[in-house]
KETI-474799 format. One record per residue: residue in one letter; x, y, z of N, C-alpha, C in turn. Coordinates in steps of 0.1 Angstrom, whole numbers, padded with zeros to 4 digits, always signed. Layout:
BEGIN
aXYZXYZXYZ...
***
This chain:
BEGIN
x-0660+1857+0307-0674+1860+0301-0684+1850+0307x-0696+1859+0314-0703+1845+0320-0713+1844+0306x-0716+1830+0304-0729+1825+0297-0739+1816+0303x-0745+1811+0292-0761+1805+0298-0759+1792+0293x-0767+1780+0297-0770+1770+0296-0780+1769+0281x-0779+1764+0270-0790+1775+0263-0794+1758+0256x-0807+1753+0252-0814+1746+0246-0826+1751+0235x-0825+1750+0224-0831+1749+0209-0839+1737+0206x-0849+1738+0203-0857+1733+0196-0863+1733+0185x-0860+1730+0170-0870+1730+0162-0887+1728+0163x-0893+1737+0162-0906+1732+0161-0914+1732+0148x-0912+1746+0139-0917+1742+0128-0908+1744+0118x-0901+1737+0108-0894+1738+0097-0905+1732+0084x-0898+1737+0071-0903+1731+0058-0903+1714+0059x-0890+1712+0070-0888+1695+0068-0894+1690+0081x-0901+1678+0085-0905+1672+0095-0899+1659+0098x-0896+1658+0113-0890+1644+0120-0904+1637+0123x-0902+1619+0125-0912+1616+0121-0924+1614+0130x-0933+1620+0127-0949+1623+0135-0950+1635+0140x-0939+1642+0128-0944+1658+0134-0948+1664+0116x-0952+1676+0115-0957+1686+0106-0948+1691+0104x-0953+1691+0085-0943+1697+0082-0950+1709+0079x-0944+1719+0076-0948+1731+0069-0940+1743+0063x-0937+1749+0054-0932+1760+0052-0933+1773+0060x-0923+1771+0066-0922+1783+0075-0908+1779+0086x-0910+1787+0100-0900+1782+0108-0906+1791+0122x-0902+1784+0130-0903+1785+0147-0894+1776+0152x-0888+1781+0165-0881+1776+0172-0883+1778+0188x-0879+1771+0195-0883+1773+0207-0870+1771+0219x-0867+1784+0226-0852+1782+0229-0854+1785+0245x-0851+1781+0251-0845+1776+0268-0834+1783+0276x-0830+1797+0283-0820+1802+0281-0820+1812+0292x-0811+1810+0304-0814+1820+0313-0825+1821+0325x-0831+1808+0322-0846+1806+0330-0855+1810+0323x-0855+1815+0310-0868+1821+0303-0868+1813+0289x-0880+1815+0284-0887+1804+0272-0891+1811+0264x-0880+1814+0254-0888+1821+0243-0892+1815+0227x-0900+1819+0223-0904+1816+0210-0899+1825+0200x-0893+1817+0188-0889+1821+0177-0896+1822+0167x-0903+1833+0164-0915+1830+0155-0919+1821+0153x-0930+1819+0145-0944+1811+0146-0949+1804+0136x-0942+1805+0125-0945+1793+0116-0956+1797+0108x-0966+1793+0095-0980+1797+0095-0990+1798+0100x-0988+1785+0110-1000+1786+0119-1007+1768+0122x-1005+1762+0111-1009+1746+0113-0998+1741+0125x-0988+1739+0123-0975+1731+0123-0974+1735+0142x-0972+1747+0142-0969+1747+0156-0980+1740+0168x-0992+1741+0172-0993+1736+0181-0991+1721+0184x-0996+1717+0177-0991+1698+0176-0980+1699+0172x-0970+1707+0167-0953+1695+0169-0950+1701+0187x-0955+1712+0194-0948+1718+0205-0955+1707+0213x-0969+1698+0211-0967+1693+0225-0964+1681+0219x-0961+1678+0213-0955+1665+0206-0940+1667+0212x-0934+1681+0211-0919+1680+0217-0916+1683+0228x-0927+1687+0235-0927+1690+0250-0924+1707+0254x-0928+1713+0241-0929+1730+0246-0937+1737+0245x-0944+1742+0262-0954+1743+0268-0956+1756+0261x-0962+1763+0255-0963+1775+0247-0969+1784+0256x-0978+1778+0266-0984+1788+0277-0977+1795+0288x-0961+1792+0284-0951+1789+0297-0943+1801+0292x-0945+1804+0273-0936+1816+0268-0936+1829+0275x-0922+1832+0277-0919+1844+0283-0916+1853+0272x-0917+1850+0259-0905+1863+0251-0911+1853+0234x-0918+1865+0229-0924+1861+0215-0916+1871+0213x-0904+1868+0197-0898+1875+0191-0906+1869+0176x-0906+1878+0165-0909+1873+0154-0894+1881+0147x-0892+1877+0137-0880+1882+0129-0882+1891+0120x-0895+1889+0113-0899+1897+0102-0918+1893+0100x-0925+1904+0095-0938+1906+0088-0942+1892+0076x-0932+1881+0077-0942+1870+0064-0950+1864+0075x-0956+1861+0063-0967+1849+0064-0962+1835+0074x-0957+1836+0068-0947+1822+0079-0937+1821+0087x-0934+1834+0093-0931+1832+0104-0944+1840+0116x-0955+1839+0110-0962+1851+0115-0977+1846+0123x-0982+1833+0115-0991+1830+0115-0997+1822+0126x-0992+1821+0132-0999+1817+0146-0995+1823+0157x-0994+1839+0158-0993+1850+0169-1002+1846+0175x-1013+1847+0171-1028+1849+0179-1031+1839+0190x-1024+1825+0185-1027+1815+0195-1017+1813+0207x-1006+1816+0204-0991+1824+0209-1001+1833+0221x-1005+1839+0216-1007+1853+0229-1019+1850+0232x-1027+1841+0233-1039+1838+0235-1034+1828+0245x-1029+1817+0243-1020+1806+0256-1013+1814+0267x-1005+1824+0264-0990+1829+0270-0995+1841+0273x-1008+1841+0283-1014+1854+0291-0998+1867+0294x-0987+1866+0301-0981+1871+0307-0968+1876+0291x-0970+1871+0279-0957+1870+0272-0953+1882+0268x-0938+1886+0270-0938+1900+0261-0932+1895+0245x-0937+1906+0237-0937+1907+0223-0925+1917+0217x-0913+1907+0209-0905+1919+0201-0908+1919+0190x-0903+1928+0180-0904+1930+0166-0903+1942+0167x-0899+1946+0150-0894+1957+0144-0910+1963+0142x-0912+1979+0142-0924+1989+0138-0931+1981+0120x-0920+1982+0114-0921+1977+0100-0927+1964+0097x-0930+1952+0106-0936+1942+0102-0953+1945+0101x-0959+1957+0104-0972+1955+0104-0977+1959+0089x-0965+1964+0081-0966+1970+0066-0970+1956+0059x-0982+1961+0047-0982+1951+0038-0975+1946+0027x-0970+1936+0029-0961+1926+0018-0967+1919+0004x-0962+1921-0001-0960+1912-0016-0950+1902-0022x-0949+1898-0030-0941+1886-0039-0944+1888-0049x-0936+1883-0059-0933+1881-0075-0932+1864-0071x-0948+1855-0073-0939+1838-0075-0944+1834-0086x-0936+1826-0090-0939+1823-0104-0949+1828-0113x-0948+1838-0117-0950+1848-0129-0965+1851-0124x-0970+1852-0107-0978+1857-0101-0975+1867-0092x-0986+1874-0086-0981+1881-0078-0992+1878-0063x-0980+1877-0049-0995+1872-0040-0991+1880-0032x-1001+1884-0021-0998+1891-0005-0991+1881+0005x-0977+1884+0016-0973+1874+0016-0968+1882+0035x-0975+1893+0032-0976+1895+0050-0981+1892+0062x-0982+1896+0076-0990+1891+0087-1003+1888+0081x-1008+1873+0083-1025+1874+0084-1034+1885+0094x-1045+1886+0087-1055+1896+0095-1053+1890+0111x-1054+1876+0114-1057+1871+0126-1047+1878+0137x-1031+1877+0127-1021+1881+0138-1021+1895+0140x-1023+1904+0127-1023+1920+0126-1030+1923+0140x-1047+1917+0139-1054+1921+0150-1055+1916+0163x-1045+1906+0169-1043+1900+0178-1027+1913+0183x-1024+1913+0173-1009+1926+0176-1015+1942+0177x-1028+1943+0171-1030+1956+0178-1038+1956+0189x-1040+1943+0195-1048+1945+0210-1036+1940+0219x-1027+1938+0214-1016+1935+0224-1015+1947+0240x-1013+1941+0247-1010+1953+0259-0995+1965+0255x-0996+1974+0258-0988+1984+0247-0974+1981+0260x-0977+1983+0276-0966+1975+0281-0956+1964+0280x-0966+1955+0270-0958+1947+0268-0950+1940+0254x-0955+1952+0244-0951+1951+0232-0941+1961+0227x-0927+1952+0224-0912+1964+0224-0911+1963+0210x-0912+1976+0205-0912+1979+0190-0892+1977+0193x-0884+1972+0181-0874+1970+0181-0868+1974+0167x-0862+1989+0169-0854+1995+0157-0841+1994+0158x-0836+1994+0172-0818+1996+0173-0816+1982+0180x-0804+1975+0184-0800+1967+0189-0802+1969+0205x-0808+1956+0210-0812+1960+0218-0808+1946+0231x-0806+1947+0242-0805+1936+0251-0821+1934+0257x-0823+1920+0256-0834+1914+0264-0833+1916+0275x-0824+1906+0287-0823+1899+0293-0805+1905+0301x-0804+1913+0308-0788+1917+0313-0782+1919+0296x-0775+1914+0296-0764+1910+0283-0762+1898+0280x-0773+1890+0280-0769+1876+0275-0778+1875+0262x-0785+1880+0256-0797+1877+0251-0797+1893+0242x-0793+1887+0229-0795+1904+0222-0806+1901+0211x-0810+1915+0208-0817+1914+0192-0812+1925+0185x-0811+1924+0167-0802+1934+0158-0805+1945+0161x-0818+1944+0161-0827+1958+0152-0822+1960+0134x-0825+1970+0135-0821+1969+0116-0809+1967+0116x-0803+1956+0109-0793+1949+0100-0789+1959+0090x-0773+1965+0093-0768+1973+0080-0765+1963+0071x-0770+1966+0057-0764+1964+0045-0752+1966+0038x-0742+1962+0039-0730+1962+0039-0723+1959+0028x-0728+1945+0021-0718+1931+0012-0725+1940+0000x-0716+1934-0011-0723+1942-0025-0730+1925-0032x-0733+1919-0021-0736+1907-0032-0745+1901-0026x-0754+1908-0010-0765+1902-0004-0778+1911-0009x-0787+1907-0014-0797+1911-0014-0809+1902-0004x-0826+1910-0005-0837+1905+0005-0838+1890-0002x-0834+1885-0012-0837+1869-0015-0847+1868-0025x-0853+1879-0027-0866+1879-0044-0872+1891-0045x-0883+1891-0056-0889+1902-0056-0901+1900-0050x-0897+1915-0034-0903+1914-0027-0909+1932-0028x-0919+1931-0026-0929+1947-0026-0938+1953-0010x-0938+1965-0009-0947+1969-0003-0962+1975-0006x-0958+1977-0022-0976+1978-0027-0977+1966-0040x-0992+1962-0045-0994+1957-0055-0994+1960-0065x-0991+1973-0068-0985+1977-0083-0967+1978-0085x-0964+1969-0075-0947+1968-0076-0939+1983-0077x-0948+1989-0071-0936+2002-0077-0928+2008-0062x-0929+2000-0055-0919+2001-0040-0917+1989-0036x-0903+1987-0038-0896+1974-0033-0894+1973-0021x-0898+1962-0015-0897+1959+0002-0883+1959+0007x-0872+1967+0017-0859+1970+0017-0861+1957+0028x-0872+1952+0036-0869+1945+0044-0865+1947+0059x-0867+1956+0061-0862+1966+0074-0866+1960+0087x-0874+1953+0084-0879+1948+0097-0872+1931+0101x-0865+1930+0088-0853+1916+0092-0848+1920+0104x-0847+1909+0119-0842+1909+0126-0836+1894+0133x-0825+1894+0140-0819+1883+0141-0819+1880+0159x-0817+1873+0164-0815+1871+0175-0805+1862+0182x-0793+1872+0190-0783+1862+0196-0781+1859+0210x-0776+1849+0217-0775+1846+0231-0758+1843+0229x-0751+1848+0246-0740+1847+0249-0740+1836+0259x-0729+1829+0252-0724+1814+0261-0707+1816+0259x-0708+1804+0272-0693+1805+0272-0681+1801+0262x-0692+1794+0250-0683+1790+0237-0686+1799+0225x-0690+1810+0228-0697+1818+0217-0712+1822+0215x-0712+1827+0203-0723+1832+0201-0733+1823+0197x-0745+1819+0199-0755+1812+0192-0763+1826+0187x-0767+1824+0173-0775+1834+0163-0787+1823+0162x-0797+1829+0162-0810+1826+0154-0817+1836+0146x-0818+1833+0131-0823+1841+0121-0835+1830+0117x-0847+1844+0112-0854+1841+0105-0856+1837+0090x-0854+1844+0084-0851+1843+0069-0838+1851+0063x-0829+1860+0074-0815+1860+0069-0820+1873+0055x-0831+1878+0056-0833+1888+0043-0824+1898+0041x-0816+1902+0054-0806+1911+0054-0790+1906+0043x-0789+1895+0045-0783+1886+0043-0770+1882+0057x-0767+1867+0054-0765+1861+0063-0752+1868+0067x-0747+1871+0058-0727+1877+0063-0732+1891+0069x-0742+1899+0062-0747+1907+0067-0748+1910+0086x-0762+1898+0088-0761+1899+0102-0753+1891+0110x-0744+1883+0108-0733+1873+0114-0724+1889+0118x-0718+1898+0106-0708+1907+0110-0713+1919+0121x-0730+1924+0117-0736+1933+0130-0736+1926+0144x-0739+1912+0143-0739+1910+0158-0728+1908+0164x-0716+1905+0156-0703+1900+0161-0697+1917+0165x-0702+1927+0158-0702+1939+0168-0706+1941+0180x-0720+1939+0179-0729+1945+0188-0730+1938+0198x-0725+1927+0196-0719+1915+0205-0702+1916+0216x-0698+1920+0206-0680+1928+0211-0675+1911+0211x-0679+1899+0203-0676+1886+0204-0673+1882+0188x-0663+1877+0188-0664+1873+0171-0665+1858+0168x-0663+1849+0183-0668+1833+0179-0684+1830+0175x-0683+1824+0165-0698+1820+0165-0701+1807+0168x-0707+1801+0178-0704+1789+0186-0717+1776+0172x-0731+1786+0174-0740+1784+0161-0747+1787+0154x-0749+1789+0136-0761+1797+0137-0773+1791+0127x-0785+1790+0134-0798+1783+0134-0810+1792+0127x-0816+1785+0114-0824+1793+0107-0824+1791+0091x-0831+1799+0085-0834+1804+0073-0827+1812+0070x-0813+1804+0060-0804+1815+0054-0807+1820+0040x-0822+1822+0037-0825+1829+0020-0818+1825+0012x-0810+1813+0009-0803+1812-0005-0809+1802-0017x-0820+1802-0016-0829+1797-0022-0829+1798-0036x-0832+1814-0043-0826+1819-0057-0815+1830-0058x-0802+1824-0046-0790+1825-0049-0782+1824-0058x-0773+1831-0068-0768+1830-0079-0753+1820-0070x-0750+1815-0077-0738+1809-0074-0728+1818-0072x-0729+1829-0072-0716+1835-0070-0718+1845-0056x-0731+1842-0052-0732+1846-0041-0736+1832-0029x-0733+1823-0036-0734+1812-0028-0713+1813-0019x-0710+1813-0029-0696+1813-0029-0686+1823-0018x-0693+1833-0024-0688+1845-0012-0697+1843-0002x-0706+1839+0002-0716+1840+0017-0706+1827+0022x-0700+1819+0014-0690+1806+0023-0677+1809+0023x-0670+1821+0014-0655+1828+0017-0659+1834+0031x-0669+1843+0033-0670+1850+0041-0676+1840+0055x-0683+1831+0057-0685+1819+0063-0665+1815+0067x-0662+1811+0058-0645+1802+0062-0642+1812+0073x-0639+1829+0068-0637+1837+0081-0637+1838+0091x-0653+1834+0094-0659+1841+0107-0657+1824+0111x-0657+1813+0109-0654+1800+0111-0667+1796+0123x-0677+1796+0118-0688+1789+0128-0688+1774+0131x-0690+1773+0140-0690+1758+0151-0696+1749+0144x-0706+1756+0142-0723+1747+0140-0735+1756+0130x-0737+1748+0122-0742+1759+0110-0755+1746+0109x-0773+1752+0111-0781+1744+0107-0790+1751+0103x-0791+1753+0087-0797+1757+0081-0812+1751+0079x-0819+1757+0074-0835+1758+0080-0844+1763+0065x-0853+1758+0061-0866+1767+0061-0865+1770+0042x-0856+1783+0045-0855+1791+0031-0840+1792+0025x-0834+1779+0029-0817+1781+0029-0820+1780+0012x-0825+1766+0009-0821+1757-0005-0816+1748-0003x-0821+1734-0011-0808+1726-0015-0798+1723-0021x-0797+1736-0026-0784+1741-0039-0774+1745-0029x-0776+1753-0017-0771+1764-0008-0764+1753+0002x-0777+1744+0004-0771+1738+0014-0765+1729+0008x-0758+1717+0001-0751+1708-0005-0739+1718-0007x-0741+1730-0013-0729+1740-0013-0720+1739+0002x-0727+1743+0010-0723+1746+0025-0713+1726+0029x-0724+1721+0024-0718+1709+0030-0705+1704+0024x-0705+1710+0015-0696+1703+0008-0677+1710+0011x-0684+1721+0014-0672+1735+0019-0671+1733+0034x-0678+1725+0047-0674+1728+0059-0683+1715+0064x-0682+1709+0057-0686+1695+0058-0693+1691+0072x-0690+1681+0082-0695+1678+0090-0705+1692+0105x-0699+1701+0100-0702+1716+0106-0714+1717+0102x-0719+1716+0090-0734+1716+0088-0746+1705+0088x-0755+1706+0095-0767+1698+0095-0779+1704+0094x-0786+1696+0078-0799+1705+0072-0807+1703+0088x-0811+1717+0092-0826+1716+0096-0834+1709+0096x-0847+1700+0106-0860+1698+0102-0868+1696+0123x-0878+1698+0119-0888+1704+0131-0884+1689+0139x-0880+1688+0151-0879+1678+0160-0861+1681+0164x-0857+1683+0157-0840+1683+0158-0844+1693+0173x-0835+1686+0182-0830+1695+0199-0815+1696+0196x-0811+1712+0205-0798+1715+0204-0795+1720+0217x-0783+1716+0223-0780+1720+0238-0764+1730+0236x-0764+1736+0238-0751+1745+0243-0746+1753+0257
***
């Protein structure tokens, strides 16, 4: 199996290394193949000062993926494609739909900002790949899900999440998308917020991959208002698939994650914006 030389970067996480930003949300910035792509985009503060703070030239991006339609991974498209004249754009048709939340006994809008919506409809139509099915970037080294089957009886999207403001259509999430690269020790996954749920897309890509090592996987695993008993099965079903390297990110929890640590111990390291990873 040939693979790539592949380097990760945190750039924006909830947690910050020191003299970078912190912020809720998540971006990543990955190295792979000769090409630079960005992992969504965070809200929008956080990214440009931690990227040149870490030395990732954003003007240099070849491949803007966003994962899903929030707020925070969304929010600094505009400056993204405003730097990165040449960059192509993935994502699912579904992220341009408007979003909602149920947070604490409110209700807020919690989709693309106007800035990014209208920076994504003047995009060049060449160079923006609506992404429904699984699909190869890059030869076959470089995949994306497309829609994540729902499979486990015990993953759900992570809250109550809507497509209108009168709550009476639940957001299925459809535009959750994951992204994996082939190396010669396995699979590296990067997820956004994991809304599909995490066992969920770990078992789609280890198809659509035809690979069942998972060498790492990097991101926002939603277990944030995780019931414990789905903390439990997402780590039976984790022992399984036996991943290398697990660095949870963003929207994991620290319930979720002390869980994880405590079940595969040295294998896991919490996330925060400055952490570099080579494989």
């Amino acid at each position: 199996m040939q693979g790539t030389d592949t380097k990760i970067k945190i750039l924006v996480d909830d947690r910050a290394g020191e003299g970078l930003v912190a912020e809720h949300g998540l971006s990543m910035w990955i190295e792979t193949g000769g090409r630079r792509i960005l992992f969504d985009t965070g809200q929008g503060g956080a990214l440009a000062p931690n990227a040149v703070k870490l030395g990732a030239d954003l003007g240099r991006t070849d491949l803007l993926v966003l994962s899903h339609g929030h707020y925070d991974h969304t929010g600094a498209v505009a400056g993204v494609v405003q730097a990165a004249r040449n960059v192509r754009l993935y994502c699912h048709p579904a992220i341009i739909q408007p979003k909602y939340a149920v947070r604490d006994g409110g209700f807020e809008a919690i989709g693309m900002p106007l800035e990014s919506l209208t920076s994504l409809d003047a995009f060049p139509r060449q160079s923006l790949h609506w992404i429904q099915n699984p699909e190869f970037l890059c030869g076959e080294e470089i995949g994306m899900t497309g829609f994540i089957p729902r499979e486990t009886d015990y993953e759900d999207t992570g809250g109550s999440f809507y497509l209108d403001p009168e709550k009476m259509r639940p957001d299925p999430m459809t535009d959750d998308l994951a992204l994996w690269i082939r190396t010669n020790d396995g699979l590296i996954v990067c997820v956004g917020c994991a809304h599909a749920g995490l066992v969920n897309t770990l078992d789609h890509i280890r198809r659509q991959s035809g690979i069942s090592r998972i060498r790492a996987v990097i991101g926002g695993f939603h277990l944030l208002n995780a019931a414990r008993d789905r903390i439990e099965k997402t780590i039976d079903a984790l022992r399984r698939m036996k991943p290398e390297t697990m660095i949870p990110c963003h929207c994991t929890g620290k319930s979720a994650i002390e869980a994880l640590q405590e079940a595969f111990g040295g294998v896991v390291s919490p996330g925060e914006s400055g952490m570099s990873f080579r494989f």
